[in-house]
N, C-alpha and C positions, 0 to 999 in steps of 0.2 A: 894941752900937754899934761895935766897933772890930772884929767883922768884918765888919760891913757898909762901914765904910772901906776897910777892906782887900781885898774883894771888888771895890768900886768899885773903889781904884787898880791892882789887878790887870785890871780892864776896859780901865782907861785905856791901862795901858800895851801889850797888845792891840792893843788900836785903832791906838795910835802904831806899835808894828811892822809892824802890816797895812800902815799908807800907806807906811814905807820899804821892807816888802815888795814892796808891788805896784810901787813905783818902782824896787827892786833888778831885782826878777822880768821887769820890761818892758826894762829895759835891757840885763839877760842874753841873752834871746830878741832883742832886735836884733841885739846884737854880734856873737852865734853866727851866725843864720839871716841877716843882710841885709849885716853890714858882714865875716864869716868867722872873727872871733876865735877864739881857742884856748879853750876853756871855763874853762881859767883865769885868764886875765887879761877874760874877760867876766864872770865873779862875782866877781872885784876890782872891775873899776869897778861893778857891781852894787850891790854891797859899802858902796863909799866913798859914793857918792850917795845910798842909802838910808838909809847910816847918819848922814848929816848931816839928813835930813829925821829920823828915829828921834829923833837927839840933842835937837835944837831942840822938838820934839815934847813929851818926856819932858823936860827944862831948864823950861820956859815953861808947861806942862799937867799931865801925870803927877804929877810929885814938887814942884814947886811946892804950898809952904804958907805963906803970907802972915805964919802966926804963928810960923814956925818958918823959921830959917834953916840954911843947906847949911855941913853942917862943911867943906869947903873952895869955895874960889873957882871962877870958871869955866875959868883956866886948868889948875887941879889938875881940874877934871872932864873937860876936852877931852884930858888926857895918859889921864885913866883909863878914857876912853870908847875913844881910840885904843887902848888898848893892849887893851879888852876885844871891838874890833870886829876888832882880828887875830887873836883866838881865836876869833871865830865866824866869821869868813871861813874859816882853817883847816877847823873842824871843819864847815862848810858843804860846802866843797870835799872836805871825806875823805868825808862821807857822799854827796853827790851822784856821786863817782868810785866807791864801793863800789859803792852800787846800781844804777850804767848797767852797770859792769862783772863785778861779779860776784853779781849778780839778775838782770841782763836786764832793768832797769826805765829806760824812755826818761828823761835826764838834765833835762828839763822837771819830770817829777812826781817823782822823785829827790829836787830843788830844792827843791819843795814839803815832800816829807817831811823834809828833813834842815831845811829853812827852822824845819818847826813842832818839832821837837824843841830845836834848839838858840834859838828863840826864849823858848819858856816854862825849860826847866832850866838855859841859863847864862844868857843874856843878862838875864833880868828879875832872878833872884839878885843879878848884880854889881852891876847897876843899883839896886836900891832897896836893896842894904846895902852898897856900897861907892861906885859912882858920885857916887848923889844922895844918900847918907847925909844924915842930918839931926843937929842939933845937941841933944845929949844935954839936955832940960829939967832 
């Protein structure tokens, strides 16, 4: 039973990073391709907007358990989400810069690959043991 939870909430929160993905991802590609942004400050706002959609996502879906409350408040989870989305912003932006620049890989699928890496090995980590931590039964 309790990997079948944990399979589940590993889906769940998938799922939540897919949608601030596809919302980070669609805003990169405007910024870049329509409005001319610098690719780094169009994976910033990429960045910040999907990670408010991820957040609320993961707060209200994911890690919500009705029986079990969150060892801190929303405001301690909004400093530790902040502080965990400027280390995937970073490490988003080092891998999407490595692989345009030195693979020859167009900064689109780059995005993608650096997206799914630092999706599943840090972001969900922080997230379901430090984030949304739960309250020790």
């Amino acid at each position: 039973m309790r990997l079948r939870h944990l399979a589940l909430n590993f889906t769940q929160a998938q799922i939540s990073a897919g949608a601030g993905s596809l919302v980070d991802y669609g805003l990169m590609v405007f910024a870049v391709e329509l409005l001319g942004w610098s690719l780094f400050w169009a994976l910033a706002l990429g960045g910040i907007v999907g990670a408010i959609v991820n957040f609320s996502l993961n707060r209200y879906w994911t890690f919500r358990d009705k029986g079990t409350a969150y060892s801190s408040g929303l405001v301690s989870q909004l400093i530790k989400f902040t502080t965990m989305v400027l280390g995937s912003i970073l490490l988003k932006y080092s891998g999407t810069y490595l692989l345009e620049h030195y693979a020859d890989i167009d900064y689109k699928i780059g995005k993608l690959i650096s997206d799914l890496f630092v999706s599943v090995l840090f972001n969900y980590t922080l997230q379901r043991f430090w984030v949304f931590r739960k309250e020790k039964s």
